[in-house]
C-alpha positions in Angstrom: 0.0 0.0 0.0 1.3 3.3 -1.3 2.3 5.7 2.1 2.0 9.4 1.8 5.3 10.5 3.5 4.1 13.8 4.1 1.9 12.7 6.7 3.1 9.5 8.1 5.5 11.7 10.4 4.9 12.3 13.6 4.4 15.6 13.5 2.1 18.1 15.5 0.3 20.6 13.7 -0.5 23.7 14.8 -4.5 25.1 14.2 -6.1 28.8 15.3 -9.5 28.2 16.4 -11.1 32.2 15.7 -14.7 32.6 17.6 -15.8 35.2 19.8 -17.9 32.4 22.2 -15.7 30.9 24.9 -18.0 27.5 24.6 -17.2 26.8 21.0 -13.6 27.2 21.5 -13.5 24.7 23.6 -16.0 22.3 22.1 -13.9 22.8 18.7 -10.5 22.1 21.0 -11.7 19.2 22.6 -12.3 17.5 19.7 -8.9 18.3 17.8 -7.2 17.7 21.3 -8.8 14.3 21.5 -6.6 13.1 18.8 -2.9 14.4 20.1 -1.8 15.3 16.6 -2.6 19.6 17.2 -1.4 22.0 18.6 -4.0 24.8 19.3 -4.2 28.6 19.7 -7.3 30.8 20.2 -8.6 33.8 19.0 -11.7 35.9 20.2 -11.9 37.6 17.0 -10.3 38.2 13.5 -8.4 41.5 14.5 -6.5 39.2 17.2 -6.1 36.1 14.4 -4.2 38.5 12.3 -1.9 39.9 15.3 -0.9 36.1 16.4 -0.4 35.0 12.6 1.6 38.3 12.1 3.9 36.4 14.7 4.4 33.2 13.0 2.5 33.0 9.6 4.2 29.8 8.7 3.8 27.5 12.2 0.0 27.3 11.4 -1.8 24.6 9.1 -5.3 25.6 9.7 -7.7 28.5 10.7 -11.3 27.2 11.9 -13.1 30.5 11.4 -16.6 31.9 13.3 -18.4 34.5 11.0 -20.3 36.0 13.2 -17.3 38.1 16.1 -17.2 41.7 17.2 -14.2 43.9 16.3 -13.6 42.2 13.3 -16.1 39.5 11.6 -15.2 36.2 9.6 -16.0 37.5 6.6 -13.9 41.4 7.2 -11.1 38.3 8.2 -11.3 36.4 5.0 -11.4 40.1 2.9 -7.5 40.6 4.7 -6.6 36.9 3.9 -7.9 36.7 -0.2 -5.7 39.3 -0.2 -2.7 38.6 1.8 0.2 36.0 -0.3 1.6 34.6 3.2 -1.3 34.4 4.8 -3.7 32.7 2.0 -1.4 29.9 2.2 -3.1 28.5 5.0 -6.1 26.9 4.6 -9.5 28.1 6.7 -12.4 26.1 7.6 -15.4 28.2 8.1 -17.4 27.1 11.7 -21.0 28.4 10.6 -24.7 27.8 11.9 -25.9 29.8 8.7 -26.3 27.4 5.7 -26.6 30.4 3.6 -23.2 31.5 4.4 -21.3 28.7 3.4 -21.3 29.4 -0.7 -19.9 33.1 0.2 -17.1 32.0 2.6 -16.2 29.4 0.0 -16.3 32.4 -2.7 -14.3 34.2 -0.1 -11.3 31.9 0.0 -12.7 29.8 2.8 -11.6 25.8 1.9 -14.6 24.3 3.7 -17.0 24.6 6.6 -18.1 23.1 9.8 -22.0 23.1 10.9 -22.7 24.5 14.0 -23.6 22.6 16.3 -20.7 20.4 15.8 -21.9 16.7 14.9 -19.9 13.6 14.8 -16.5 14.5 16.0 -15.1 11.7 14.0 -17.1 13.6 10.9 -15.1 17.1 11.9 -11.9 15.2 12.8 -11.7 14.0 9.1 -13.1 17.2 7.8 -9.4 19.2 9.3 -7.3 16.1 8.7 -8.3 15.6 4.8 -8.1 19.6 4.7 -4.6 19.8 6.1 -3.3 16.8 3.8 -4.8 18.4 0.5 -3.2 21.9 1.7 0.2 20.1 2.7 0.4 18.0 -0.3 -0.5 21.1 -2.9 1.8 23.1 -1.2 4.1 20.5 -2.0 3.3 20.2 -5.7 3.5 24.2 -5.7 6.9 23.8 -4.7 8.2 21.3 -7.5 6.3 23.2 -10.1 7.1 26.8 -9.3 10.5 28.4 -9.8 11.3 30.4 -6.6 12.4 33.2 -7.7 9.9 33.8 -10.1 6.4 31.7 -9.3 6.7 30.3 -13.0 6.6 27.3 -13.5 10.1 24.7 -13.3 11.0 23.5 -16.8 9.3 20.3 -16.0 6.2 21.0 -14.8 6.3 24.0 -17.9 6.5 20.7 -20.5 3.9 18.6 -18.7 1.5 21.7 -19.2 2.4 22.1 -22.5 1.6 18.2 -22.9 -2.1 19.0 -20.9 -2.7 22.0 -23.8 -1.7 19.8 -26.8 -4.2 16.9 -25.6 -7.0 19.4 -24.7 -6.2 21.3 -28.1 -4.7 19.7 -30.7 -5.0 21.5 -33.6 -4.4 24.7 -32.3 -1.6 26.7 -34.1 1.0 27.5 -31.5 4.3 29.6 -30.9 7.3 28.5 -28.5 9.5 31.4 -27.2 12.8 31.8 -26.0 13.7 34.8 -23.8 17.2 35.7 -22.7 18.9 38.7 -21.4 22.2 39.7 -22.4 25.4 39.5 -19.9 22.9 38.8 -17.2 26.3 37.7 -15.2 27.6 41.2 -15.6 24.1 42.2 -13.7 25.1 40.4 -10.9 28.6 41.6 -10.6 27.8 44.9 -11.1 24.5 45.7 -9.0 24.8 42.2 -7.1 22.2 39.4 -7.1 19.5 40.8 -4.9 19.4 43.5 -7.9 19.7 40.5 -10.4 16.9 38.9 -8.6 14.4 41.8 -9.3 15.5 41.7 -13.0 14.8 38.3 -13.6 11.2 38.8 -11.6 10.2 42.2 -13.5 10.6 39.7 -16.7 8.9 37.1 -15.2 5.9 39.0 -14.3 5.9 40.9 -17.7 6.0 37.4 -19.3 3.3 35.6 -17.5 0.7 38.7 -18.2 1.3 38.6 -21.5 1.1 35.0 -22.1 -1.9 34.6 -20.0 -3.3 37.2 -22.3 -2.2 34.6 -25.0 -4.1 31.2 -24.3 -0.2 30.3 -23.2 1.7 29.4 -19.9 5.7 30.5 -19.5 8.8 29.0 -16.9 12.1 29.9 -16.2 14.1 27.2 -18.1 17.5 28.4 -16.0 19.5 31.0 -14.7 18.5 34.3 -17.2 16.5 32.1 -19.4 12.4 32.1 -20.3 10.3 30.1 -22.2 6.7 31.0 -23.1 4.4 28.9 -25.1 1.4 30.6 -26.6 -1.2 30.8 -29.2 0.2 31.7 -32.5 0.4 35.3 -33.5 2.2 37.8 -36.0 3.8 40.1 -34.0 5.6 40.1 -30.8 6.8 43.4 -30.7 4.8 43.9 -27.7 6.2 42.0 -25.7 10.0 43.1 -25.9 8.1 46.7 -25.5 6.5 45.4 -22.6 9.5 44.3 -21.1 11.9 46.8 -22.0 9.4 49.4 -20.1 9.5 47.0 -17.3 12.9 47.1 -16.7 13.6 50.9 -17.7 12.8 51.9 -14.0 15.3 49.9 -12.3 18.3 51.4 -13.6 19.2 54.7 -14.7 22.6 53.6 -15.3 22.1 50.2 -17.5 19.9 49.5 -20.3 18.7 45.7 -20.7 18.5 43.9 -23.8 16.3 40.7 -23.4 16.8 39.0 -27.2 13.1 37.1 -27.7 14.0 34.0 -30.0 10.6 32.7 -32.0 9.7 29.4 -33.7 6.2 30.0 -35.3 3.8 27.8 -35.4 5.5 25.0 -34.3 5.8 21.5 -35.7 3.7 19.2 -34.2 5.5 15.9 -35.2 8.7 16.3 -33.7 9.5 16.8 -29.7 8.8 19.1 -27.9 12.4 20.1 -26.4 13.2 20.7 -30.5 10.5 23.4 -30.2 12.8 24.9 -28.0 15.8 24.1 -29.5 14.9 26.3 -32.5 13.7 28.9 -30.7 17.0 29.5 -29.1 19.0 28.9 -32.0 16.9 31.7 -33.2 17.3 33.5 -29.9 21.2 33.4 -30.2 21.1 34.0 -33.5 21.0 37.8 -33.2 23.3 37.7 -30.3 25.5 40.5 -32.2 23.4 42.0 -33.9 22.2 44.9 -31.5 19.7 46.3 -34.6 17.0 43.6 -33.6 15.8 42.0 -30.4 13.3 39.2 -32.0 14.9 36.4 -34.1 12.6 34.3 -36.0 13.7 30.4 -36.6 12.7 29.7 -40.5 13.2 27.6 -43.3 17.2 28.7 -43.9 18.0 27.9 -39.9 16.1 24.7 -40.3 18.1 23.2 -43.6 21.1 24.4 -40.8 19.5 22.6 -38.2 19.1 19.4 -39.5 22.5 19.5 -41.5 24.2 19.8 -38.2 22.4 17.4 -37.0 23.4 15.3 -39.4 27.2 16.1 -38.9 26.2 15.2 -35.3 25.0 11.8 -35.7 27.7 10.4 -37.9 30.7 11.6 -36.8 31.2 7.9 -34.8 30.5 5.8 -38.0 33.1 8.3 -40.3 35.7 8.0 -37.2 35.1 4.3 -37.8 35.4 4.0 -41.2 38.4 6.9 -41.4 36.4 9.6 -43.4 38.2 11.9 -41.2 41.9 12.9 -42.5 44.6 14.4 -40.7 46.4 16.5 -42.7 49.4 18.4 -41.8 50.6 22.2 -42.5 54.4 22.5 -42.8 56.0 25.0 -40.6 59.2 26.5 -41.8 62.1 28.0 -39.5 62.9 31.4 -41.4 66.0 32.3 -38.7 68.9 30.8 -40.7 69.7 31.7 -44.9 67.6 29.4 -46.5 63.8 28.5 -44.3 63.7 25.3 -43.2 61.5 22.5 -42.6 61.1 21.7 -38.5 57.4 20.9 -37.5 54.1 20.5 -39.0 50.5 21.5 -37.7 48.2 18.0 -37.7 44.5 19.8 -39.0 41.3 17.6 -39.3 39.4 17.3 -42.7 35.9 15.7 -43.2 36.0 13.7 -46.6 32.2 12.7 -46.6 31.1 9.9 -48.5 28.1 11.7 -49.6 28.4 15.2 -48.9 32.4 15.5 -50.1 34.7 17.6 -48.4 32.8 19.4 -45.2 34.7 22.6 -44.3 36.2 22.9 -40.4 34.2 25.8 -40.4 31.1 23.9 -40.4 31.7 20.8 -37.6 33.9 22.2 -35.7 31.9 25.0 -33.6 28.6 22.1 -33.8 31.3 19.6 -31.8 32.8 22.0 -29.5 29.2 23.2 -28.6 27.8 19.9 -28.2 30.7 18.1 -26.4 32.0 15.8 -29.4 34.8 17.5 -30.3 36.8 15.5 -27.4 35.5 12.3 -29.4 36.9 14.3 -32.4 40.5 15.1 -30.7 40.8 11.8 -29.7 41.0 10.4 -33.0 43.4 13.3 -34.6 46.1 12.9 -31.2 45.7 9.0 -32.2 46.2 9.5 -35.9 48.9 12.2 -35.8 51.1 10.2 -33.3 50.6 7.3 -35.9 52.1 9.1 -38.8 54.8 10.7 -37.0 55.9 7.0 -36.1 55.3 5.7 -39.7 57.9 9.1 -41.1 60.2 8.2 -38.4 60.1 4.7 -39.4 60.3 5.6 -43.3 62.7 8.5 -43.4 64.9 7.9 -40.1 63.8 11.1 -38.7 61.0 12.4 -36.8 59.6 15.0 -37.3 57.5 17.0 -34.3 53.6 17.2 -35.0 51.7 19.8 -32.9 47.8 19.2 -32.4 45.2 21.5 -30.8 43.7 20.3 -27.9 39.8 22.0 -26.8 39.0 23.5 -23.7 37.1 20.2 -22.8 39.9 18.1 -22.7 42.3 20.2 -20.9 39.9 20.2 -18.0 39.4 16.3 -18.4 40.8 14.5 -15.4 42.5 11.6 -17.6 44.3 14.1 -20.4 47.7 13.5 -19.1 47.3 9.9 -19.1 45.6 9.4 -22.6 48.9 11.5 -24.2 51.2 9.6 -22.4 49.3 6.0 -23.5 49.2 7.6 -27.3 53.1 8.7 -26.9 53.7 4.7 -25.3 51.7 3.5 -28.1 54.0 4.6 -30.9 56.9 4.7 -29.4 57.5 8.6 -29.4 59.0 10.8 -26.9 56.9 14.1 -25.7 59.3 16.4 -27.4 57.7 14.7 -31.0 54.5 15.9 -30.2 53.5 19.5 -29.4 50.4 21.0 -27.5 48.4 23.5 -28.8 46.0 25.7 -26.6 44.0 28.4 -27.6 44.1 31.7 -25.2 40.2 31.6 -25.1 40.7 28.2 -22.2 42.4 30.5 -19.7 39.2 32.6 -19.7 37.3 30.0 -18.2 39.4 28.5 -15.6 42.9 29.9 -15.9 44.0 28.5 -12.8 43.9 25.0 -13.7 45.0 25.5 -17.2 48.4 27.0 -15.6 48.5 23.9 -13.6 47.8 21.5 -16.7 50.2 23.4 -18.6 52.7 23.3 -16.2 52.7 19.6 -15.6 52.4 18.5 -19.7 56.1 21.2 -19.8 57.6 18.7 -16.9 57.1 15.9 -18.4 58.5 17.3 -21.5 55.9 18.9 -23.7 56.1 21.8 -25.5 53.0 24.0 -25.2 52.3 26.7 -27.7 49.9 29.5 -27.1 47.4 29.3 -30.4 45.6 32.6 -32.1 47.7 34.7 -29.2 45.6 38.3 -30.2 42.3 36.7 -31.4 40.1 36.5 -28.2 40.9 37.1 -23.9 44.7 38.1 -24.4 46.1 39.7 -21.2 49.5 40.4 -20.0 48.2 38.7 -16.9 47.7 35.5 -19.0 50.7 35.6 -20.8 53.1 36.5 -17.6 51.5 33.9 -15.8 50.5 30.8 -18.5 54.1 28.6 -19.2 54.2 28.1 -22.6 57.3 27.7 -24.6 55.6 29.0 -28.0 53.4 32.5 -29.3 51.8 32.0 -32.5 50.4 34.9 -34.1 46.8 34.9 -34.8 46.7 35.3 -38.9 44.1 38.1 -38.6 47.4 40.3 -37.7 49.9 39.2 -40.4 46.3 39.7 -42.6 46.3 43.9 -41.9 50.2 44.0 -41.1 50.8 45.1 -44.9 47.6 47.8 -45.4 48.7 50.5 -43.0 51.4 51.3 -40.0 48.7 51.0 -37.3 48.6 47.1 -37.7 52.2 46.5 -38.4 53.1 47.9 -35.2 50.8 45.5 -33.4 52.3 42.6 -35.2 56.0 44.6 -33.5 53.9 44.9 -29.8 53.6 41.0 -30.2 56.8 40.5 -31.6 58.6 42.3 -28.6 55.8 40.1 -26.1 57.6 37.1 -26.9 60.8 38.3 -27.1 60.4 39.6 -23.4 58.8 35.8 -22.7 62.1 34.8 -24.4 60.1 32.5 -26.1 59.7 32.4 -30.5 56.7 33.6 -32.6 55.0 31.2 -35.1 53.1 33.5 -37.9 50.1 32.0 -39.5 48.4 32.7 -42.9 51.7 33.8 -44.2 50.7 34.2 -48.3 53.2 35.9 -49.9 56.5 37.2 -50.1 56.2 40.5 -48.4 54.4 39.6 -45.5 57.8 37.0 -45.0 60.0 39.2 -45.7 58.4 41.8 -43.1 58.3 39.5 -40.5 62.1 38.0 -41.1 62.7 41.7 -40.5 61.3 41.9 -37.1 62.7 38.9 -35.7 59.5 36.1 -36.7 61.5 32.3 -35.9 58.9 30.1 -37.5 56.4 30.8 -40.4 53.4 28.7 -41.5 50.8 29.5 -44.3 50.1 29.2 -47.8 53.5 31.2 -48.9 55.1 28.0 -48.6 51.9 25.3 -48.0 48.8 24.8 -47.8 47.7 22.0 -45.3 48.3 18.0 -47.1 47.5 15.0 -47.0 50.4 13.0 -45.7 51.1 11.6 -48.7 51.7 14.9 -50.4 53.2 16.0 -47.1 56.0 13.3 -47.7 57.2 15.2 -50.7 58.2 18.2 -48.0 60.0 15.8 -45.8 61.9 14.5 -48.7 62.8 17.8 -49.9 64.3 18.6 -47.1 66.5 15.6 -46.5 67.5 16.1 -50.4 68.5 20.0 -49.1 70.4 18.7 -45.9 72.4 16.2 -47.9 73.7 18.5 -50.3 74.3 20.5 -47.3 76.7 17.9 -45.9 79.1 17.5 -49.2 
C-alpha cells in the first residue's frame, strides 16, 4: 500500500481556532485535542487572528473560522486573507450555523465549513485532517512546479503543461518562445544578485501577463532564461516593449537587452524540447546584432538545423570508417639563410562519402558546442602520433607534430594519461608531439590550465599559445601561463601590410615574446612581403600558404623529402 510520507510523520500541527464564544472554542478544541496530533491557539476575533499570525504566519496549518465576532467579523477576516500572499497559504475552515453562508465563505477563500452545532466529531476530525493533507500536499506540488524566484513554473512541470494543452487542443496553431537577457552575469557583478533577482522577476511577471493574455503558460528554463508557449500570433513586438518598459525603472545607469528568440507555429510531429531548441537557435542568433531584439527560426535555420544534426550523428561511424583525415601544414624555421622544414600542424578534414569535403568551419563549432569534439581530438592525437611513427620509421627522422587540444579536454581529469598512452603507443617521446592551446581556455578556468600546462612542460611537452591576439589576451595570461611557443593569430599578419597602425601590433607582439624569451609562429603567411616583413622583425617560425597549404600525408612526404634532399647536399 502506497504511504504518503508527508503525513506519516509524527508531526504536530498547529490550528487557530477564531470565535468570539468561549464554549465553541472549547467544544472545537476538545475534539482536535482528542486526537494528540494539534497544537491549538485561540482567538476571540479576527483583528486578534491577524496579530498572532503576524507572529508566525508559517507554524500554522489551519484556521477554523466563526463568522459572526465583534471587532472584526469572519468575513472582514477572509477580505485581509484573499488578499494577503503569506497568509492565504493556510487553509480556513469556516465554523457556521448559517447554511446560507457557506457558498460566500467558499467564494471568499474559505476551503470548507463546519455546521454549528458540531456533529460527529469523527465527521469534523476527518473534515481538518483531509483539509490539512490536500493543503500540505498542494503546497508541496507548488513547490516542485514553481520556480522560486519567479512563481513560473520549473522547466518540467512547464513541458507537462504544454503536454495538458496539446491533448485538450490539438489542432491549435501554437508559438514556442525563448527569452534571454544579455550579460545577465555582468548584472550580478555589477548591482549584485538581490538587484539581479528583481530583473529576472520584472521579466517574469511581464512574461506571464502577457502569455496569459495569450491562451499560453511561460517558466524559467535556467538561470536568465524564459520560455513562453502561446497561441500563434504575427507580431511580438509587444512584448520586448512590454519588457523593456519593465525594466527601464530599475536602472538609470544600464539599459537591458532581453533578445526574444521565436519558432512559429511550431511542428507538431517532432518533440517538444526541439520546439525549443529552435527557438534558441533563433534567440542566439541575433546575439551580435544589436539592430533587432526578436529572431525568427525559419526555413534557412532549419536546412542548418538538420544538416548539423546530421554532422552530429555520424561523426562515430566516419571516425570508424576513417572519413576523417589528418592532414598536416608544414612549418618552416625562417631564422637561418635558407627556411627550413622543422614541424608540422596536424588539421582535421571531413571527406564525406556523400556530402564530399565538409569545411572545419562547419563541424567544428557544432562539436565544440555539443561536447564531441573530445571524441573528435581523440581520433586526430591517435592519428597524428601514428604518422609521426610511420615518417620516423620511413625517413629515419621524426619530425615533431603539434595538435590542438579544446577546452574540454584540458579540464578532463584523464588528459595527461591518454597523451602519455598515445606517446607509449607509438613509441615517441613528448618532445615529438606539441600541444596547442588556444588563449580563449584561460578565460574560463585559468588556474587550472596554468596547472595543466605546467605539468604536460615537466614531463616534456612543448606548449604553444594558439591565435595569441584573437580573443581574452592579457598580459596577466601571458606572464602567468608557461608556454614555450606565441603563434600569431593570422588576422594580424592579414592587416600588417595595409597601413602602419597594424604593423606595429604585429612589433607589440613580436617584442611580447621576445620579453617571454620565447619564439613567434606566424600564421596565414601568403606571400613574399608579409615573410620578408616578418624576417625583418625577428618572426622564428612561419606557417601558411606562402610555402603550403595544409596536405595529405602523402603529399606532405614530398616536404620531408625535400628537405633531407637539401640537408644532404648540405653535408658535401
Amino acid at each position: 500500500m502506497e504511504k504518503n510520507f508527508n503525513h506519516s510523520l509524527d508531526i504536530r500541527r498547529r490550528v487557530l481556532i477564531v470565535d468570539d464564544e468561549y464554549v465553541n472554542r472549547m467544544l472545537i478544541a476538545n475534539i482536535l485535542e482528542a486526537s494528540g496530533a494539534f497544537d491549538i491557539s485561540f482567538a476571540e476575533d479576527g483583528q486578534e487572528a491577524l496579530e498572532i499570525l503576524k507572529e508566525n504566519v508559517y507554524a500554522f496549518s489551519l484556521i477554523l473560522l466563526d463568522l459572526l465576532m465583534p471587532r472584526m467579523s469572519g468575513a472582514e477576516f477572509l477580505e485581509r486573507y484573499k488578499g494577503d500572499e503569506e497568509l492565504s497559504r493556510i487553509p480556513v475552515i469556516v465554523m457556521t450555523s448559517e447554511k446560507k453562508r457557506e457558498a460566500e465563505s467558499i467564494q471568499q477563500g474559505a476551503i470548507d465549513f463546519i455546521t454549528k452545532p458540531f456533529g460527529d466529531p469523527t465527521v469534523v476530525m476527518a473534515r481538518v485532517n483531509r483539509i490539512i493533507e490536500l493543503s500540505e500536499d498542494r503546497r508541496m506540488i507548488q513547490s516542485a512546479s514553481e520556480d522560486n524566484l519567479t512563481g513560473l513554473y520549473t522547466k518540467d512541470f512547464f513541458f507537462e503543461y504544454v503536454e495538458q494543452m496539446e491533448r485538450a487542443d490539438p489542432d491549435r496553431t501554437m508559438d514556442a518562445l525563448v527569452l534571454n537577457v544579455d550579460h545577465f552575469h555582468l548584472v550580478n557583478e555589477l548591482f549584485g544578485r538581490k538587484f539581479g533577482d528583481l530583473v529576472l522577476r520584472r521579466i517574469a511577471e511581464t512574461l506571464n501577463l502577457f502569455v496569459n493574455s495569450n491562451y499560453g503558460i511561460a517558466c524559467r528554463s535556467e538561470a536568465d532564461t524564459f520560455y513562453a508557449y502561446c497561441r500563434h500570433r504575427e507580431d511580438y513586438t509587444e512584448i520586448a516593449q512590454q519588457i523593456s518598459e519593465s525594466l527601464a525603472d530599475l536602472s538609470q545607469s544600464r539599459r537591458f537587452r532581453v533578445r526574444v528568440g521565436l519558432y512559429p507555429r511550431v511542428d507538431k510531429s517532432v518533440g517538444k524540447e526541439r520546439w525549443y531548441d529552435r527557438a534558441k537557435q533563433a534567440c542566439d542568433g541575433i546575439k551580435d546584432d544589436y539592430t533587432r531584439d526578436i529572431g525568427t527560426y525559419d526555413s534557412l535555420m532549419l536546412e542548418k538545423s538538420l544538416y548539423q544534426e546530421r554532422l552530429t550523428n555520424e561523426i562515430d561511424d566516419s571516425i570508424a570508417n576513417k572519413h576523417f583525415i589528418v592532414y598536416y601544414q608544414p612549418k618552416y624555421d625562417i631564422t637561418g639563410e635558407t627556411p627550413r622544414l622543422v614541424s608540422a600542424e596536424a588539421l582535421v578534414r571531413w571527406r564525406h562519402p556523400e556530402l564530399g569535403m565538409i569545411s572545419p568551419g562547419d563541424f567544428i563549432p557544432v562539436f565544440e558546442k555539443n561536447g564531441l569534439i573530445q571524441t573528435l581530438d581523440h581520433y586526430v592525437w591517435n592519428e597524428a602520433a601514428r604518422q609521426i611513427r610511420l615518417w620516423k620509421e620511413k625517413y629515419g627522422v621524426t619530425l615533431p607534430v603539434s595538435v590542438n587540444v579544446s577546452r574540454i579536454d584540458i579540464y578532463d581529469a584523464q588528459f595527461e594519461q591518454k597523451l602519455d598512452a598515445i606517446l607509449a603507443e607509438n613509441g615517441l617521446k613528448s618532445k615529438d608531439y606539441m600541444i596547442e592551446i588556444t588563449e580563449t581556455a584561460y578565460s574560463d578556468n585559468g588556474i587550472q590550465l596554468i596547472e595543466v600546462a605546467d605539468r604536460l612542460r615537466k614531463r616534456g611537452f612543448s606548449i604553444e599559445l594558439d591565435d595569441f591576439g584573437s580573443g581574452y589576451s592579457s598580459m596577466n595570461m601571458i606572464a602567468e601561463l608557461p608556454i614555450d611557443v606565441l603563434k600569431m593569430d593570422m588576422r594580424f599578419v592579414r592587416n600588417m601590410m595595409r597601413d602602419e597602425k597594424s604593423r606595429k601590433l604585429v612589433g607589440i607582439v613580436m617584442d611580447i615574446a621576445k620579453f617571454l624569451n620565447v619564439p613567434v609562429v606566424a600564421e596565414g603567411v601568403e606571400d613574399e612581403a608579409q615573410y620578408r616583413v616578418l624576417k625583418e622583425m625577428g618572426c622564428a617560425v612561419i606557417q601558411g600558404y606562402y610555402f603550403s597549404r595544409p596536405l595529405p600525408p602523402e603529399e606532405f612526404e614530398k616536404r620531408i623529402e625535400e628537405q633531407l634532399e637539401m640537408d644532404a647536399r648540405a653535408l658535401k
